[in-house]
Structures are given as C-alpha cells and as structure tokens.
C-alpha positions as CSV (number, residue, x, y, z in Angstrom):
1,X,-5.8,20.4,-10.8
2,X,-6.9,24.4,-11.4
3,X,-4.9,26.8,-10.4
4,X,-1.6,25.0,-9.6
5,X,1.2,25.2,-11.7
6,X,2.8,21.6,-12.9
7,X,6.1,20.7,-13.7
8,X,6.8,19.9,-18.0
9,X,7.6,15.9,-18.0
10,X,11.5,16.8,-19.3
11,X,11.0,18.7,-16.0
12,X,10.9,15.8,-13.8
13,X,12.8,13.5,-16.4
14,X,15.8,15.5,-16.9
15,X,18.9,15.6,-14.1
16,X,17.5,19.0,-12.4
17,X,17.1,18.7,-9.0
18,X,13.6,19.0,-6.9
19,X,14.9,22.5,-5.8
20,X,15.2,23.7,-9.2
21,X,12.0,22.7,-10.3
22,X,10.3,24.8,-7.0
23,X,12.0,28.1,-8.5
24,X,10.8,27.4,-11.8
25,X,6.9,27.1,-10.5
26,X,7.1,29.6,-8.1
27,X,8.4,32.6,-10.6
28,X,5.1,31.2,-12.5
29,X,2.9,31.1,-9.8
30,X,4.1,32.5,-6.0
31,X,0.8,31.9,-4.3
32,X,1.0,28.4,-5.5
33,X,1.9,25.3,-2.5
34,X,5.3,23.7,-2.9
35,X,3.3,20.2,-4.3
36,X,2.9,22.6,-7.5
37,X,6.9,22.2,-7.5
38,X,6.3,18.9,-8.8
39,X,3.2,17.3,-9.2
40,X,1.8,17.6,-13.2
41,X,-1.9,16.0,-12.4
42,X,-3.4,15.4,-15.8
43,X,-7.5,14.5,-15.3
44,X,-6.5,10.3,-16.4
45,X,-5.0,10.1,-13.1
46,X,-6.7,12.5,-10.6
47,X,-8.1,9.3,-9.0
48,X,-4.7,7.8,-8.0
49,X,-4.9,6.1,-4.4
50,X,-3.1,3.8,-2.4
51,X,-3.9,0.5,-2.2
52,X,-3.3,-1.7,1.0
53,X,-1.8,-5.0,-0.8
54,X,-2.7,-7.4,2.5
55,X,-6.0,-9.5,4.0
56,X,-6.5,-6.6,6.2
57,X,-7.7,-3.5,3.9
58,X,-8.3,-1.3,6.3
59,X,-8.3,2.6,4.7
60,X,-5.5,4.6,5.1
61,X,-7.1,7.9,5.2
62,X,-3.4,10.3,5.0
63,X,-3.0,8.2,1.3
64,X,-5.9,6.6,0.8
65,X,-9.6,7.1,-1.0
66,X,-10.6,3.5,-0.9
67,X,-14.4,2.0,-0.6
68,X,-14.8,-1.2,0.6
69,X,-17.7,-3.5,-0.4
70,X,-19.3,-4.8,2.8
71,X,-21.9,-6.9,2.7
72,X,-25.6,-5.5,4.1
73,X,-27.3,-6.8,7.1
74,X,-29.9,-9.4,5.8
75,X,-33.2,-8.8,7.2
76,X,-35.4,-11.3,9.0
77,X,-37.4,-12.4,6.1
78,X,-33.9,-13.8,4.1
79,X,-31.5,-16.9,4.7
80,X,-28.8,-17.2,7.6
81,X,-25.6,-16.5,6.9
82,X,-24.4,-20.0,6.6
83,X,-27.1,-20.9,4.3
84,X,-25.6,-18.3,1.4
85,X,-22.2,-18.7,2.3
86,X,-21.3,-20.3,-1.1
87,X,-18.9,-19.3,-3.7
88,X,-19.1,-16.8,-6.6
89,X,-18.2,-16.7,-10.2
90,X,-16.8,-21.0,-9.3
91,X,-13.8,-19.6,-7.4
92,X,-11.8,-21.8,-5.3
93,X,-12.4,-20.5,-1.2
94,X,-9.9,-18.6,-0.1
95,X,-9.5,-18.3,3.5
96,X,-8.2,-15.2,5.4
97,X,-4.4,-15.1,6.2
98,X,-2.7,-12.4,8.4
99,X,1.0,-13.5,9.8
100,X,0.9,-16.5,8.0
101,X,1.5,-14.3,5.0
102,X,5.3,-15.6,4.9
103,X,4.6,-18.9,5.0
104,X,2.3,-18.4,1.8
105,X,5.3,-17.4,-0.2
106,X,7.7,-19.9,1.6
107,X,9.9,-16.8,2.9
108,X,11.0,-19.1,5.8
109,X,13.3,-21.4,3.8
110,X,14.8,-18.8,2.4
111,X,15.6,-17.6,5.5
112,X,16.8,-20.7,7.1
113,X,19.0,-20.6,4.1
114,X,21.0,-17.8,5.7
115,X,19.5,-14.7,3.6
116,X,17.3,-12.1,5.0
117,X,17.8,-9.5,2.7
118,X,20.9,-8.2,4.0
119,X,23.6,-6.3,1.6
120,X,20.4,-5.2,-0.1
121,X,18.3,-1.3,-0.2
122,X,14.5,-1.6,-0.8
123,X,13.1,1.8,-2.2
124,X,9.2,2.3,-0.8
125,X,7.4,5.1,-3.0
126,X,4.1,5.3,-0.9
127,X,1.8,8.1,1.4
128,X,4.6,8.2,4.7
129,X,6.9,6.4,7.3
130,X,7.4,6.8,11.1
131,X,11.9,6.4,10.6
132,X,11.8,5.4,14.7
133,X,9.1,2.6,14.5
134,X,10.4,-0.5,15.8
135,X,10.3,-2.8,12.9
136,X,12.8,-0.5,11.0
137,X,15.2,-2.1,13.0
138,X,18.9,-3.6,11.4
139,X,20.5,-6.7,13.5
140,X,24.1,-5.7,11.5
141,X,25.0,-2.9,9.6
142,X,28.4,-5.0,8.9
143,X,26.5,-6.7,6.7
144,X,24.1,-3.6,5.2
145,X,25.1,-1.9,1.7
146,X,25.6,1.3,3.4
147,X,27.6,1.3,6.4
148,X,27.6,5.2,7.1
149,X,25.5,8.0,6.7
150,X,29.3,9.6,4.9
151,X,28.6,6.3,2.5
152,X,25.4,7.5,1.3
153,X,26.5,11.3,1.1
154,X,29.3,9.9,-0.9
155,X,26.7,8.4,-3.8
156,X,24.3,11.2,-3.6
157,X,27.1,13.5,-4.7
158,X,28.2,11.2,-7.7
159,X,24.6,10.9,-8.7
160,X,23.9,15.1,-8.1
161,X,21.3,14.5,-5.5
162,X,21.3,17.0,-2.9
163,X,18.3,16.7,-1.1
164,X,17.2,13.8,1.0
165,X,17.8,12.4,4.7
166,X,19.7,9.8,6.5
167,X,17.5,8.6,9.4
168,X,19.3,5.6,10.5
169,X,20.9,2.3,9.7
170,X,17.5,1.1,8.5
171,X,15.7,3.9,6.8
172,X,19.2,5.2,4.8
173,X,17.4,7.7,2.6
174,X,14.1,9.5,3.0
175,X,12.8,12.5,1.1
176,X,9.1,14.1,0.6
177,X,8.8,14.5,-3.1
178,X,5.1,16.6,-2.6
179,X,6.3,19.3,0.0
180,X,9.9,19.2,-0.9
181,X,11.1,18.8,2.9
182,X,12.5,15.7,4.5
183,X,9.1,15.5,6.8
184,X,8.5,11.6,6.0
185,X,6.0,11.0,9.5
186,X,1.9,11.4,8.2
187,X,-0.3,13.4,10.6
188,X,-2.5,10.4,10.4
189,X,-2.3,8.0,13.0
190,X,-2.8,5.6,10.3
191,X,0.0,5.2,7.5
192,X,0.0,3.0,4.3
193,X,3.6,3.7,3.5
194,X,4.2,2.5,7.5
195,X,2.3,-0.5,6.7
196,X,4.4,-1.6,3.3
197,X,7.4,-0.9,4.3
198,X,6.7,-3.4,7.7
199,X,5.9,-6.4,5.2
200,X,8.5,-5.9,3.0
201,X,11.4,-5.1,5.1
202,X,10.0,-5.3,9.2
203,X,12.3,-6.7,11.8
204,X,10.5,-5.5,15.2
205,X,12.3,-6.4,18.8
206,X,9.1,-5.6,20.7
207,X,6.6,-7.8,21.1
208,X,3.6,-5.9,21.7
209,X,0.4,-8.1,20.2
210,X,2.1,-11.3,21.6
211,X,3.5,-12.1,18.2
212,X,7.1,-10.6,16.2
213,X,5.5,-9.9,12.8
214,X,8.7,-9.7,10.1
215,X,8.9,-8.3,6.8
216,X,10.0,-10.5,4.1
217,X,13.3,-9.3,3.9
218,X,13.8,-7.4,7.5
219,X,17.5,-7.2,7.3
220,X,17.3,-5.0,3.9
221,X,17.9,-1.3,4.3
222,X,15.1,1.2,3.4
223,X,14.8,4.2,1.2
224,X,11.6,6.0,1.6
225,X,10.1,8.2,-0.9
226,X,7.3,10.2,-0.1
227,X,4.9,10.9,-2.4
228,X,1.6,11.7,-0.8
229,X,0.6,15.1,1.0
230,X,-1.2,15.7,4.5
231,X,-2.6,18.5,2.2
232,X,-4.5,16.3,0.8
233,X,-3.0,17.3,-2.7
234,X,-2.9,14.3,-4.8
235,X,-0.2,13.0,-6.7
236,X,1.2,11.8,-10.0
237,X,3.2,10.5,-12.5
238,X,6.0,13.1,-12.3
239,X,6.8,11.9,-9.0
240,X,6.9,8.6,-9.7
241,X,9.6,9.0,-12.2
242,X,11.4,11.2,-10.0
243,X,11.7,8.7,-7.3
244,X,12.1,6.0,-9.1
245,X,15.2,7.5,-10.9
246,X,16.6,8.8,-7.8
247,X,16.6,5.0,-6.4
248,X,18.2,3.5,-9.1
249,X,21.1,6.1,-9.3
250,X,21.6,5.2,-5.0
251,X,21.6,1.8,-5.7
252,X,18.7,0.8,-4.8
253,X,18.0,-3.1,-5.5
254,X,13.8,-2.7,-5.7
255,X,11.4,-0.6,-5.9
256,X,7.8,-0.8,-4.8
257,X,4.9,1.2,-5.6
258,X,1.5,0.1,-3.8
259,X,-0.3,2.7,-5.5
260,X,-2.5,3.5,-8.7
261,X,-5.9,3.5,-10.1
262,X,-8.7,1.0,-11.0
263,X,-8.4,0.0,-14.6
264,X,-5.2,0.0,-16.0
265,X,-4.6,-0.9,-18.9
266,X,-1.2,-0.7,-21.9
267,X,-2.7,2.5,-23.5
268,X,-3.3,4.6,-20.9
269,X,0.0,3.9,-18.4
270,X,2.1,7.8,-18.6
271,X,4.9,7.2,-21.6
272,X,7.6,8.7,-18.7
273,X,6.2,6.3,-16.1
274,X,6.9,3.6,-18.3
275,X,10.2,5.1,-19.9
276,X,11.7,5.1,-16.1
277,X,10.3,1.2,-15.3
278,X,12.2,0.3,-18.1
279,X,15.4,2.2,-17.4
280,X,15.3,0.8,-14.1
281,X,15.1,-2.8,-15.2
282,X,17.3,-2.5,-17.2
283,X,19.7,-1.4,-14.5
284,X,18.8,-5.0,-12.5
285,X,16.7,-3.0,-10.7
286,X,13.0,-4.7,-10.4
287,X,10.2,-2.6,-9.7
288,X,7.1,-3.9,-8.2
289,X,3.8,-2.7,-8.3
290,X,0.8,-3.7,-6.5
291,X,-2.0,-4.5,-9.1
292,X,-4.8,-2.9,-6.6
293,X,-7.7,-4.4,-4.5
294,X,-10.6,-4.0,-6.9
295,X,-11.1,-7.9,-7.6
296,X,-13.6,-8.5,-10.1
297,X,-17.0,-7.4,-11.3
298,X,-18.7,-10.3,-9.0
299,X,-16.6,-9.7,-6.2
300,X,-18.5,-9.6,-3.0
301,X,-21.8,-11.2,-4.9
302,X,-22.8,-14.2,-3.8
303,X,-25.5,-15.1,-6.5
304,X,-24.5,-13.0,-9.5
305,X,-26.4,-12.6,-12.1
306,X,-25.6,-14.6,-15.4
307,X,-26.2,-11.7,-17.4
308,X,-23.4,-9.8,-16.8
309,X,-19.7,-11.8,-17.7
310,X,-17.3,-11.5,-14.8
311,X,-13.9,-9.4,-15.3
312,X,-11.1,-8.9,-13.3
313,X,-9.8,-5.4,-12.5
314,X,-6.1,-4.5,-12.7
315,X,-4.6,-1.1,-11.3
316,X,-2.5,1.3,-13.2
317,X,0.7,1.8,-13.1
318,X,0.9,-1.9,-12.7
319,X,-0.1,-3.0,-16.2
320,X,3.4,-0.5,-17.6
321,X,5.7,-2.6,-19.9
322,X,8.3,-4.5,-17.4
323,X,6.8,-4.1,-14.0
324,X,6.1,-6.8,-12.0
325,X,2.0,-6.7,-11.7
326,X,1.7,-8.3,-7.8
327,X,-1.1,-8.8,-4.9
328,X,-3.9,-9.1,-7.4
329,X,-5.8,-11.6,-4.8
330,X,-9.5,-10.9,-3.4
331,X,-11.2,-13.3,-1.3
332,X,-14.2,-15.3,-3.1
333,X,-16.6,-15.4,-0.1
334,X,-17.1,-13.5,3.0
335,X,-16.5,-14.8,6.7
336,X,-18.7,-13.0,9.0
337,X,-19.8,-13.8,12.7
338,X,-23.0,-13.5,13.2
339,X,-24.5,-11.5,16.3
340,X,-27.7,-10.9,17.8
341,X,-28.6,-7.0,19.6
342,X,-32.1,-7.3,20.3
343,X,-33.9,-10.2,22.3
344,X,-37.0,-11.4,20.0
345,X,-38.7,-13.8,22.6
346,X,-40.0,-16.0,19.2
347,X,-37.9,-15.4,16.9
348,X,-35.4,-18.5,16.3
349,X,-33.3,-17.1,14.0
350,X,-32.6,-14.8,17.1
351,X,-32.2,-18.4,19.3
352,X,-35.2,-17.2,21.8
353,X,-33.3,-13.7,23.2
354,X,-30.6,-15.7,23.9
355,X,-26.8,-14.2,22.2
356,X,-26.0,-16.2,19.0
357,X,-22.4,-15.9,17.4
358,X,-21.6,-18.6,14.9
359,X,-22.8,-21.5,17.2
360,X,-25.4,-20.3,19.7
361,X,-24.8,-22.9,21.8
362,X,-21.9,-21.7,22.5
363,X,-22.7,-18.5,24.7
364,X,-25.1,-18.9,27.8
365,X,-25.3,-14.6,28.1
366,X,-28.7,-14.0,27.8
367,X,-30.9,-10.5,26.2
368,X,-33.7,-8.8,28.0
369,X,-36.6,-8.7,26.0
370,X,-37.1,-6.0,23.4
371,X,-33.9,-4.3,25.0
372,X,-31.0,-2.9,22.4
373,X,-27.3,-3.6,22.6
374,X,-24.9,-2.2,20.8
C-alpha cells in the first residue's frame, strides 16, 4: 500500500508486543494510521477478502469484496427455467442446506455423546464480533478451560501478552490486531467474523426466527482476533502470524481463518504464514482454513463450452503446508423461482397475465394488463 509504513516479518514473528511495533512505525512515519503498526501488504496479497464458508453467501461488506455470479434474466425468445435446469461439468446436484448444516457433518451424535466442545477455546481470526450477541452464550463455565477473567490474565503474563480483552465467559480473549484497540464490534450491520464464530461455536437462548441455530461446538470458549479494519485498510500476512501465535501461547485448541485469496497455490503461500501453521500444529493446535467460494471455472454455466477444461479454484492461505483446506463446496445448478411482473395477455410463458411462481397453478392473483410490479 503507498505511503504507509509496514512492519519487517521478524517484526511480527519475533516476541515484541503489538505496542512496540506502533512506536517503531510511528518514529518512521507520524502521519501514518495505527493499521501501519502492523499490516506489511506486499502487492501478491492486496486482494485478500473474506470468504463466507455457508449456503448463504451473502457479502459482508465491513470484510468482504466478494462478487457473486447470478444468473441473467432469460428473455422471452429462450427456454423456461425448468427446461435448462440441468447439470454442469457431470456434477452430482447439490441441494441447498441452511440449519441442516449439522446434520451434514453428523455433529448431533457427537453431541448426544455428551461433548459439545466444552473444556475447549476456539480462536476466530476474521473482519469482527458483537461479544453480547446471544449465541456467545456458555451453559457452564465449571466446565470451560478458563474459569476467570484472573485465569486468563494469569497465561497472558506467562506468555508476555499484554494487550487484549476479556468480554465474558464466552468470548475470553478479544483484540483488534489492525487499529491496535480492543474495539472487536464492525460498524457494519453485517459481520463475517459474527457469522463464523455463530457456526462454529453458537449456543443462542432466544428464539427469534422460530428456530435455535447452534454452532458446532457451542459450549467452546471464543478468542477473537480482529483482523479487518472499518477503515477499509486491508490486511495481511503479518497479522495472521501475529494472531495465530498469540492463540497458541493462550491455549487455544483451533484456530480458524475464513479468509484469503482466489488461487492459492504451494509457491505463493507467505514463508512466515506457513512457518506459524506449522508451529502451531505442531503444538496440537489445528488450524483451519476455509478454501474460499470461487468453485470452478464452469461454475454457474449451465452449457459450458467443451473448449475450455474445467478447474477448480482453491484460496490462499488454505493450500500452506499443514492447514486443513475446508468448505471448498459450490452448488452445481441453480434453484430459482420463477416470477412474472408484467401481465402479457398472450404470452404463455407469462400464463395469460396471470402470477406464475414455480407452478402457476398454484396462485389465483391475477396482473392488469401491461401494468408493472415490482
């Protein structure tokens, strides 16, 4: 990034803390923002984004610069929607799961088997968290790793942390590695980091949809790690090696990063990303990373051409030696309902002006002729 001031990777490597490594930038720069502190944003990764890892991709604009391919409205002269809905590239149909997501990974026997992540810390790296949310709720902290907020002061001072927060029982630890402040709550209404740390460690008591949607292990404590900006001022490698050491010195048991860039690949993954994967694993700690929503080439084609061979695309910093490369899954075909907003007295694909979902038969609301709806 021009003009800001990065940190050296033995910077971010070494045992200094985040405080020390503000000083250093600002007597190199004092007009620079405190994300200079930190952040060392070499051009390979100035496309790093979050990636939403569930069915429902929606964009998380505080951490997110994702582009979704839709499909376009057909136009009167080309097939329904049922007549094209076939498979590409020979894939097996996938069809579009939401709460069942548990049952997909058969998380419910191991919790009838008694465990629900209890006695266990997951460490989130991602955009942001709202601490008081509902699903960062714990049943009983008898049964947490850390009792006390004096518990976790205790292990930050063996492992010469001195920065981050305790928030509650749930959310133990919490620290904003870009601003270097202990804000973890995105001005966004919309929060990726929210979102991941509800499906891996979500235990809500109120039941506001109709429906209590748990994380897979919602009696596991939560460490949060902030590593996007409501600057908008990117992020980076250095980070991620930052937060991942400072989990596995607080004992945290995994770590997950839903984040990256299209197109990873051995070569390219940072040497002190990787260098901190492996230290952590070999601690017993296993870090997770999403391998991104990009699919494959023919992803969202439904005829695609035989011209062009089909490749998948897998995200960076998922494809670093000993991470485990998750969430790779992209639906072959797309489920659409289809909906008439103009009244074509003739026109049967429009069912005569009356409304037409997937059935028209279905709906007896009728259109006025050559009238709009939106």
């Amino acid at each position: 990034m021009g003009g800001v001031t990065t940190a050296s990777a033995d910077a971010v490597t070494n045992d200094s803390s985040v405080a020390s490594l503000v000083q250093s930038a600002s007597a190199q720069e004092a007009s620079s923002s405190p994300i200079a502190a930190i952040v060392k944003e070499e051009a390979s990764v100035a496309t790093v984004q979050a990636m939403p890892s569930s069915a429902d991709t929606s964009a998380q604009r505080g951490a997110t610069s994702i582009t979704s391919n839709m499909a376009e409205t057909p136009s009167s002269s080309e097939p329904l929607a049922e007549e094209v809905n076939r498979l590409a590239v020979g894939e097996k149909e996938a069809t579009p799961q939401n709460i069942d997501s548990n049952e997909i990974i058969s998380i419910p026997q191991v919790w009838d088997s008694g465990y629900k992540g209890q006695g266990t810390v997951v460490a989130v790296i991602d955009s942001g968290l709202d601490s008081q949310h509902d699903v960062l709720q714990l049943s009983d902290v008898s049964q947490a790793k850390y009792h006390s907020q004096e518990e976790l002061e205790a292990a930050k001072q063996k492992a010469g942390i001195t920065y981050g927060q305790w928030y509650n029982n749930k959310v133990i630890l919490g620290y904003n590695y870009v601003d270097v402040n202990t804000d973890l709550k995105e001005a966004d209404r919309e929060s990726h980091g929210m979102h991941m740390t509800g499906i891996a460690t979500g235990n809500p008591t109120k039941q506001d949809t109709g429906e209590l949607i748990y994380g897979v292990a919602p009696e596991a404590q939560v460490m949060f790690m902030r590593v996007f900006s409501d600057l908008k001022k990117g992020t980076g490698p250095a980070l991620y090696v930052k937060s991942i050491e400072d989990a596995v010195k607080l004992g945290a048991d995994s770590i997950n990063l839903s984040l990256g860039g299209a197109n990873g690949s051995l070569i390219n993954t940072d040497d002190r990303l990787t260098a901190a994967i492996e230290k952590a694993r070999r601690a017993g700690v296993a870090v997770v990373i999403a391998a991104g929503n990009d699919g494959t080439f023919g992803s969202g084609a439904s005829q695609p051409s035989a011209l062009y061979r089909d490749y998948g695309l897998v995200g960076s910093s998922s494809t670093a030696r000993e991470a485990i490369s998750v969430a790779s899954y992209n639906n072959s075909s797309l489920v659409n309902r289809v909906f008439t907003i103009k009244g074509l007295e003739n026109d049967t694909t429009l069912n005569k002006g009356l409304a037409a979902y997937a059935d028209p038969q279905l709906s007896e609301k009728t259109f006025d002729l050559n009238k709009e709806y939106s």
